[in-house]
N, C-alpha and C positions, 0 to 999 in steps of 0.2 A: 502724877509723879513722873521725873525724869528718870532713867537708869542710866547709867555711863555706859557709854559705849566704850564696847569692845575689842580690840585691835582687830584689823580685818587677818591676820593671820591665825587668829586662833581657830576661825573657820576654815580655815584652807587646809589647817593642818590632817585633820579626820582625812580629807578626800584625798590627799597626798597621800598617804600612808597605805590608804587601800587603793590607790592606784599604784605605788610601787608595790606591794604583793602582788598585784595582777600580772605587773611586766617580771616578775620573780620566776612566775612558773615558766616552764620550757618543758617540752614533748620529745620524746626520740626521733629522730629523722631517720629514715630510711638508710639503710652503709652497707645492703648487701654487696653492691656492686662497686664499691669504694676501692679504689687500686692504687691510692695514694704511700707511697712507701714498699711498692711491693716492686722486685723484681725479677726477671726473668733465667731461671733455672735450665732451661731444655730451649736450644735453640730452634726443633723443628726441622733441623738438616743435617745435624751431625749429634753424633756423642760426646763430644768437647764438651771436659768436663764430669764425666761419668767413667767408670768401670765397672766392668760387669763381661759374663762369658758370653763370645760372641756366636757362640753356637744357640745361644737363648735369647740373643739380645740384637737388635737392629733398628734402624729408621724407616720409616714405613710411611709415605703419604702425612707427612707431617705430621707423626706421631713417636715416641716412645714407643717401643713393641717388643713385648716379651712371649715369647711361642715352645711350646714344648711338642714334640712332636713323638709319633708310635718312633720313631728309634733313635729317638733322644732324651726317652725318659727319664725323668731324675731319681737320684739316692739321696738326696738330699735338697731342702728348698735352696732357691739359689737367687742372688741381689745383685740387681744394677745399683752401685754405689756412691754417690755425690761426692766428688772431690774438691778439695781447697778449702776446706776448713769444715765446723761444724754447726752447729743451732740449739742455742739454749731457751730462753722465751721467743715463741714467733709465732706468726700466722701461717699457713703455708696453704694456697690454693691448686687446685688440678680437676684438669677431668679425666676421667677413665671410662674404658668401654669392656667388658670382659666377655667373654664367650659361655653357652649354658653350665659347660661342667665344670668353668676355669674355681682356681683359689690364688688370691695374690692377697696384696696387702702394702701400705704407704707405714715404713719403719721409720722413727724418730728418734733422736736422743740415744743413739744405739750405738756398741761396740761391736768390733768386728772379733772374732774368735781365733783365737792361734790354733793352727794347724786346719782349719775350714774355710779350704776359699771359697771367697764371696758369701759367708758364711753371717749373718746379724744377730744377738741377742740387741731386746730391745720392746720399747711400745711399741704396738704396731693399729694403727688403722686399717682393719677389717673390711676384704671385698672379695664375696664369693658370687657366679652366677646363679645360684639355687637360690640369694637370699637370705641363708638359714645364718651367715655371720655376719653381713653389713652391717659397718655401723660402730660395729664395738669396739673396745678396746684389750688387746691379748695380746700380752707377755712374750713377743717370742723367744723360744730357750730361755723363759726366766719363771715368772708366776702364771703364769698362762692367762685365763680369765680373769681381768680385772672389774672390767665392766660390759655386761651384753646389752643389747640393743634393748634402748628403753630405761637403763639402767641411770641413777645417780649413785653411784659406791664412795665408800672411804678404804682405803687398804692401811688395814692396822699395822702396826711396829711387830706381828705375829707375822707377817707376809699376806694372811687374809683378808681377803675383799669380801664386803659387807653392803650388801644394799641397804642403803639409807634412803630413799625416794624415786618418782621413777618423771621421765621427760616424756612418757607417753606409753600406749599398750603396743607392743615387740610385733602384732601382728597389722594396728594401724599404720604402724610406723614401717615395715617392708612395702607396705604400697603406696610409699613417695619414692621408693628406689625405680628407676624407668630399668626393667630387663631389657636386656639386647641393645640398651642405647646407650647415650654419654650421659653421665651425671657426673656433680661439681661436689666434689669435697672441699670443706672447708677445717682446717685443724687450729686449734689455738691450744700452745701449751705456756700458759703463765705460771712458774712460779710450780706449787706443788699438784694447778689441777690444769687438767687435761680435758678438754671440749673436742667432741667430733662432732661436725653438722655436716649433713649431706642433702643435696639442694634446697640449702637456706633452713633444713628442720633440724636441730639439735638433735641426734642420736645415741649418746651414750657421755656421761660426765665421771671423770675420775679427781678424790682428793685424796692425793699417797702421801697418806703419814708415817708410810715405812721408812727410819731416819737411814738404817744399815743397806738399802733394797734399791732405793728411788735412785732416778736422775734426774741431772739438773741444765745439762747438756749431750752432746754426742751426732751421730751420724744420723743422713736422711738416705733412703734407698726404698726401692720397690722390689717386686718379688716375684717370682713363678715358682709356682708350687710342686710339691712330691703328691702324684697322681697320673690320672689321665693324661693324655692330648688335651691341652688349653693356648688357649691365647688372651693376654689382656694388652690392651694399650693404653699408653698417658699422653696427654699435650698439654698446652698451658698451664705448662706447672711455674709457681710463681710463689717469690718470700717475701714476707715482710718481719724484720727482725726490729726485736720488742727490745724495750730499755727494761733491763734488768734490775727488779727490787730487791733489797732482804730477799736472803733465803731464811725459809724458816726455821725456827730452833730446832738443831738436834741434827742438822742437813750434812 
């Protein structure tokens, strides 16, 4: 017995198909170091660009440099402030160095306060030399603690933050911070959540569903804190600003 033969594409078809699934898949590629879109905030030689009190604040060996010293202690923290507009979703890279006792911190999305110069409410990205805040994310002059290190929170429409899951344990996760040397912050704020990574390790995640609370833009600045004698410094600070989706309901 003869059988009719078969168009020869009915057999090609099978191996077609499972060859295009195969070209389908794709893997992540590597982007820590991706600078595409990002530009330069801190030129390195001058403060052009910045305000902030120049009793705390200066350029230093091609750095940012914030110093408090025995007799110029502060009553208050006190910010170098980014001028000529502000930043709603973006990426914002730097690195910083801070001294054992220092407290600073990289503010975002922030207002500045009437009658408090130099004065921020705001996120703020967490950097102390003890280690004991790196990382997190804390409210300044607002909610304070949103998310500590290790933390993934939601911040209810109540103003409270709620841990929902965590990026890692708070005590594994201090020793990727290098004491005494430079480490690379990375911030992404999309939309309603909030990423801090500090060299390349996710440290603390916020999603603020506070509709009356949150922001959605505002100011960048850095910090020297009400304390001790401290010194921290910044350089390659650098932005990449996001194309802005929907905000979400209730914003």
């Amino acid at each position: 017995m003869r059988f009719p033969r078969l168009p020869r594409l009915a057999f090609l078809l099978p191996l077609l198909a499972a060859s295009l699934a195969g070209a389908a898949q794709t893997y992540p590629e590597q982007g820590r170091h991706d600078e595409t879109g990002f530009e330069t905030l801190f030129d390195g030689r001058t403060l052009n660009g910045w305000e902030g009190d120049p009793v705390y604040w200066r350029v230093e060996g091609g750095a940012l440099v914030g110093e408090v010293t025995p007799a110029t202690l502060l009553k208050q923290n006190s910010f170098i402030i980014l001028r000529g507009g502000t930043a709603a979703d973006f990426e914002l890279k730097l690195e910083y160095r801070i001294s054992e006792r220092g407290n600073s911190g990289v503010n975002y999305r922030s207002e500045e306060i009437a009658g408090q110069r130099f004065a921020l409410r705001g996120y703020q990205a967490d950097i102390d030399g003890q280690q004991r805040y790196t990382g997190q994310n804390y409210e300044e002059k607002g909610r304070t603690f949103l998310a500590q290190r290790g933390d993934i929170s939601r911040v209810d429409a109540d103003g409270k933050a709620r841990v929902i899951g965590a990026v890692g344990l708070k005590d594994e996760l201090a020793a990727k911070v290098k004491k005494g040397d430079w480490n690379e912050y990375h911030l992404i704020a999309r939309g309603n959540v909030l990423t801090h990574l500090l060299n390349g390790q996710v440290m603390s995640v916020v999603i603020d569903d506070d509709a009356a609370r949150r922001k959605f833009d505002g100011l960048l600045g850095v910090q020297v804190h009400v304390g001790p004698p401290m010194k921290v410094e910044f350089r390659n600070i650098r932005l990449k600003r996001l194309k802005s989706g929907p905000s979400p309901a209730g914003s």
